[in-house]
N, C-alpha and C positions, 0 to 999 in steps of 0.2 A: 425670352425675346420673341417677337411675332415674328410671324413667316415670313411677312412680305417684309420686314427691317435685314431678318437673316440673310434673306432675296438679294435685297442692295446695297448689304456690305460684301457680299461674294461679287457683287456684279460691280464694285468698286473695284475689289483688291485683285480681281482679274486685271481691271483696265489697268493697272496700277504698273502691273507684272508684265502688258503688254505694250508699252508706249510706243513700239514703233508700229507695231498695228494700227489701221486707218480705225476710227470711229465707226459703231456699229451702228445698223440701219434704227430707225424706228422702229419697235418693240414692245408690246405688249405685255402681259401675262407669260412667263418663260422664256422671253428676253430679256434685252439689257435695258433699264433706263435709269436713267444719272439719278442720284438722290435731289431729290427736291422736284421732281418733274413730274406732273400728273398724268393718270393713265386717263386715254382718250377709249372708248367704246361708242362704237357706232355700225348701225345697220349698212351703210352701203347703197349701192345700187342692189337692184332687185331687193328690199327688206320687206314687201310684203306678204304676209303666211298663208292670202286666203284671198278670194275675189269675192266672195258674197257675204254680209251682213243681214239677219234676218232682221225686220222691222218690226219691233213689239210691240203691243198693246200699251204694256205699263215700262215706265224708264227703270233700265238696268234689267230688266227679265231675261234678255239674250244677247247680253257682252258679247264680244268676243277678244281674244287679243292680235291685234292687226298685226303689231311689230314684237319683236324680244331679241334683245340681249341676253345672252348665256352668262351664265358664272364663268365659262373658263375664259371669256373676256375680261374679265375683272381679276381685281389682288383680291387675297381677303380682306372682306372689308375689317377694320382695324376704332378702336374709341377714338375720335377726333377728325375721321373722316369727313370731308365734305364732299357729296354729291349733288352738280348741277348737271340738271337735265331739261332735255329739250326734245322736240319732236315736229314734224308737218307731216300731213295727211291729206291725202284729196279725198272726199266720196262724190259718188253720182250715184243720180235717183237714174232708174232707168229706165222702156219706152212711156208713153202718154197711152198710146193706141198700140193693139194688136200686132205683130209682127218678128221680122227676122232679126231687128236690132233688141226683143227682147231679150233681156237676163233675171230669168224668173217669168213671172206673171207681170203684165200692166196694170197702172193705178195713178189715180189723178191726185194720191192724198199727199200733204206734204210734210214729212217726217225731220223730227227734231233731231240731228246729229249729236253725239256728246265721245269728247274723247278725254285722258288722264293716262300719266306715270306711275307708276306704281312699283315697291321694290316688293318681288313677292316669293313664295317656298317652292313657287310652281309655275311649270312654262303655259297654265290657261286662265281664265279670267275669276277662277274662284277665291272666295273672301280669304282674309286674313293676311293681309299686307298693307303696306307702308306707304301712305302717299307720297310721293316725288312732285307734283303738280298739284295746283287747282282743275277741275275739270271744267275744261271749256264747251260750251255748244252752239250750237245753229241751227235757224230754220234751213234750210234744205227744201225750197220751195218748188213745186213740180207742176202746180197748175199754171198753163201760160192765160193772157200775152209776159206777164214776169216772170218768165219761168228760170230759176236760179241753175238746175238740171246737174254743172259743175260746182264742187263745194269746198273750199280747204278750212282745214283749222291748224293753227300756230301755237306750239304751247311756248312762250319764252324759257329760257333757263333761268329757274327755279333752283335755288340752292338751299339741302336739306343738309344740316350740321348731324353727325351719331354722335352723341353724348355716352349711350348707353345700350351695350353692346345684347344686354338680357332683351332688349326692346325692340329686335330686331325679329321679323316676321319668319327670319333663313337660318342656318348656319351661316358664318360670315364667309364661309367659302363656296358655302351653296344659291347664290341669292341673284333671281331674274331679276332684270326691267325689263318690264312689258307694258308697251302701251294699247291699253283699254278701250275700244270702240262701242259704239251703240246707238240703237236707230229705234227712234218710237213716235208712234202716232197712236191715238185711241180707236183710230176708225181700220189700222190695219187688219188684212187677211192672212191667210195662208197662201205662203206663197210669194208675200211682198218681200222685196230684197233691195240694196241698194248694196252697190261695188265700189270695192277699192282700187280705185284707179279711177279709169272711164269707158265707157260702152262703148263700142264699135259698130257699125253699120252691119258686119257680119256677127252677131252676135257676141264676141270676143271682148275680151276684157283687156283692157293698156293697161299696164302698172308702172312701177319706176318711179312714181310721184311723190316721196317722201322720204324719209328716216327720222331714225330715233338715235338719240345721243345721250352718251354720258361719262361727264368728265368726273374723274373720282384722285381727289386731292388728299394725300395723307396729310398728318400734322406739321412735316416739315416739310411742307409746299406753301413757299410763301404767296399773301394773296396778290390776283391777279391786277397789271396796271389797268387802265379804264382810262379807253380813249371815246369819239365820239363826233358825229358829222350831223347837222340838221340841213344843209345846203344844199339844194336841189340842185345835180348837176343837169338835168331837162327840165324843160316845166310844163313840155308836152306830149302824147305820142300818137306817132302819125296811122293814119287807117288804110291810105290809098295804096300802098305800096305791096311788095311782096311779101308775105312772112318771113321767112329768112331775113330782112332787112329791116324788121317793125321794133326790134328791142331798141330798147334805149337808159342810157344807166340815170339812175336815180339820184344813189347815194356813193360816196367814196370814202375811204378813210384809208390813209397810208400806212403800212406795214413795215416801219424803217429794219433793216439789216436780219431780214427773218434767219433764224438761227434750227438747225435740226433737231428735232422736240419739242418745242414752242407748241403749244395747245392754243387756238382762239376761242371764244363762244361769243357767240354774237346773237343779236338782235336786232328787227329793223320793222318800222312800219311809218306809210302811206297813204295818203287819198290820191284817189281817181276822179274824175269828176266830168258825166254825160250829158250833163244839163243844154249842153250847144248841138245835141246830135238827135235826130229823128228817130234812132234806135236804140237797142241795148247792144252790150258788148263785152266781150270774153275777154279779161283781164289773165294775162299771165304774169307770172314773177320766178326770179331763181337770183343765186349772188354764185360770185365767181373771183378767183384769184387772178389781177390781170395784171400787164405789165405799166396801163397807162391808167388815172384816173378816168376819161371819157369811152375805152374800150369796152366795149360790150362782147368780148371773148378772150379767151384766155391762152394765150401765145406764147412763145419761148420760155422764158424759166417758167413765166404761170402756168401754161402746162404741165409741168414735170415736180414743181416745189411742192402741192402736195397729190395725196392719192385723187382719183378718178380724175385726171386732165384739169385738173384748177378747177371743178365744178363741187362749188362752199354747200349748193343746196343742191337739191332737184329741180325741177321746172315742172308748175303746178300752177293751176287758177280756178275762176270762179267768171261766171257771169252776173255781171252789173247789170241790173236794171231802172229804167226810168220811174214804175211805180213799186209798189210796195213787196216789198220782200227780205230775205233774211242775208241781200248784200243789194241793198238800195242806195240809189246815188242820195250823197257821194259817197263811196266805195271805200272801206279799208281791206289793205291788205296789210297783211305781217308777214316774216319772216325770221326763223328761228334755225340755229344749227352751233355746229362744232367741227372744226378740224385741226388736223397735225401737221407741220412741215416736215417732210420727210429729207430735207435736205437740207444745208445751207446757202443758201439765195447771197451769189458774188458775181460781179462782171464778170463776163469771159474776157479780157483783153488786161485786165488791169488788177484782178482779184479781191478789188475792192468790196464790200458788204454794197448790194444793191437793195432799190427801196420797192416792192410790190405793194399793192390795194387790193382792198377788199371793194369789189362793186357788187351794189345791188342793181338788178335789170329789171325791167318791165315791159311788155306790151301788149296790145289790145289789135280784136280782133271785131269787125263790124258784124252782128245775126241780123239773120233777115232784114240784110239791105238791100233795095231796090238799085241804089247808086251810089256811090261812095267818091267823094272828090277829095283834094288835097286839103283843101278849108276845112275838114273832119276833123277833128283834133278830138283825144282826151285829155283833161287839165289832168297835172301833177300838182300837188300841192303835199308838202311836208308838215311832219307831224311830230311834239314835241321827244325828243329821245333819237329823233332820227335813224342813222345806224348807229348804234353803240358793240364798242367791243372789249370783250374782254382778253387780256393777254398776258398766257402764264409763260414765265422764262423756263428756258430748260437748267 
């Protein structure tokens, strides 16, 4: 009998034995989780390992791996496993000119981003592992007036079935995800770097801008329901205001009677669109668990129902520009993630099952504007798939 079946008929016939015991918390690897419920893995806040990326000459010559998942996040992996995985990333090229906001050396070249999932024997970027993703990439453009400078890439959840457990790159109990970064240009030096995050004026590096996920389904986790929004709940977002007050929700999709262990993975992508505006402008995005489809923060139960304050993603962007670049209007952005309910979502008054949302946010920030009025507008415009989510019962 496998380990992890052994796992959750003990962590059955305990519950079995214990029924006036309240339900146990949310639990990974060495806790409790009910048969049929998949283990969730994820980086978290702070997942990234490293602030600098060197920029190669030739693609893949100096990987590194940005984010990783450990094994002892994981069951053993087991034959019929399904792994869906996901990831967001921000990189920034960093200064143009000379100075205190460098990280590395300056450089006007503009280097091709590429990131991937990978299940592999080892927590660094060396061969002989499993793809989990297609590798995605991007210009990363750094010469202005287009200058891209902020960069994300979205991997969707990508679902990789194990048939065959010989074919596996790990031990099934040994076995990273690690997602794969890499920066190249032909005309690089020594020296060129781009960071995971974003640069700071005093040289320092912001991180916080991403995670890496992975939901890992045994054989008797049945598949997940499949819901789905294309409905733009804004169709625009405003520039004159405060930041604090610029987001605006996108997309919605309602979360009826979330249940504690309930896995989602979702997906979401958008256009922006600058075409009305004199400038470029710094698109941000993030999704969040909230209490109201139109809410753009996440308040009483959505605070608490799951881990990090109701926040589904990070908060991450890129600069849209007017001409030519490797995020040119109109603008897509994506949005990719995973989380767990760590509780059961009921009215306080009535104890009835309550209904939470998944919203995805956006907003935009005016670069070198001379003036900025309220007539500023970026278009939203929806795209086909909207938010789609996926949703495993516990």
């Amino acid at each position: 009998m496998a380990l992890a079946t052994r796992t959750r008929l003990a962590a059955l016939i305990a519950a079995l034995i214990a029924l006036s015991l309240p339900a146990a918390a949310e639990a990974g690897p060495g806790g409790i989780l009910a048969p049929g419920t998949p283990v969730l893995a994820t980086t978290g806040d702070e997942g990234e390992l490293l602030q600098r990326v060197p920029i190669a000459r030739r693609p893949g010559a100096r990987d590194r791996v940005a984010m990783r998942i450990d094994p002892s996040a994981l069951e053993p992996i087991e034959a019929g496993d399904r792994l869906r995985a996901s990831a967001e990333v921000q990189i920034s090229t960093t200064c143009v000119d000379p100075g205190q906001r460098c990280v590395g050396r300056s450089y006007d070249i503009n280097p091709t981003i590429t990131a991937r999932i990978v299940l592999s024997p080892s927590p660094t970027a060396n061969s002989g592992f499993l793809p989990l993703s297609e590798a995605r990439s991007v210009l990363c453009k750094q010469r202005r007036p287009n200058r891209n400078h902020h960069c994300t890439i979205a991997i969707p959840n990508t679902e990789t079935q194990i048939t065959d457990l010989t074919a596996l790159p790990c031990k099934p109990s040994a076995c990273y995800v690690n997602l794969i970064v890499g920066a190249q240009s032909r005309k690089a030096k020594g020296g060129d770097v781009v960071v995971l995050g974003a640069d700071q004026p005093d040289g320092s590096v912001e991180q916080d801008k991403g995670r890496l996920n992975l939901v890992q389904a045994h054989a008797d986790v049945p598949a997940p329901r499949i819901s789905a929004s294309e409905t733009l709940i804004n169709s625009s977002l405003p520039l004159a205001i405060e930041d604090s007050a610029k987001r605006r929700v996108v997309y919605s999709v309602p979360i009826e009677a979330p249940l504690e262990g309930e896995v989602l993975a979702f997906d979401a992508s958008f256009m922006t669109g600058i075409s009305a505006l004199r400038f470029n402008s710094f698109i941000s995005s993030r999704v969040i668990v909230a209490t109201d489809p139109t809410k753009p923060k996440s308040t009483g139960k959505a605070d608490t129902a799951i881990p990090l304050k109701g926040q589904a993603t990070e908060s991450n962007g890129f600069n849209c520009t007017l001409g030519a670049s490797g995020y040119a209007n109109p603008c897509t952005t994506r949005k990719s993630g995973a989380i767990r309910f760590q509780e059961t979502v009921v009215e306080n008054r009535t104890g009835e099952p309550k209904t939470l949302y998944l919203n995805v946010l956006a907003g935009a920030k005016p670069l070198l504007a001379e003036k900025v009025d309220e007539t500023d507008l970026v278009s939203l415009a929806a795209l086909p798939g909207g938010l789609t989510v996926a949703r495993y019962g516990p």
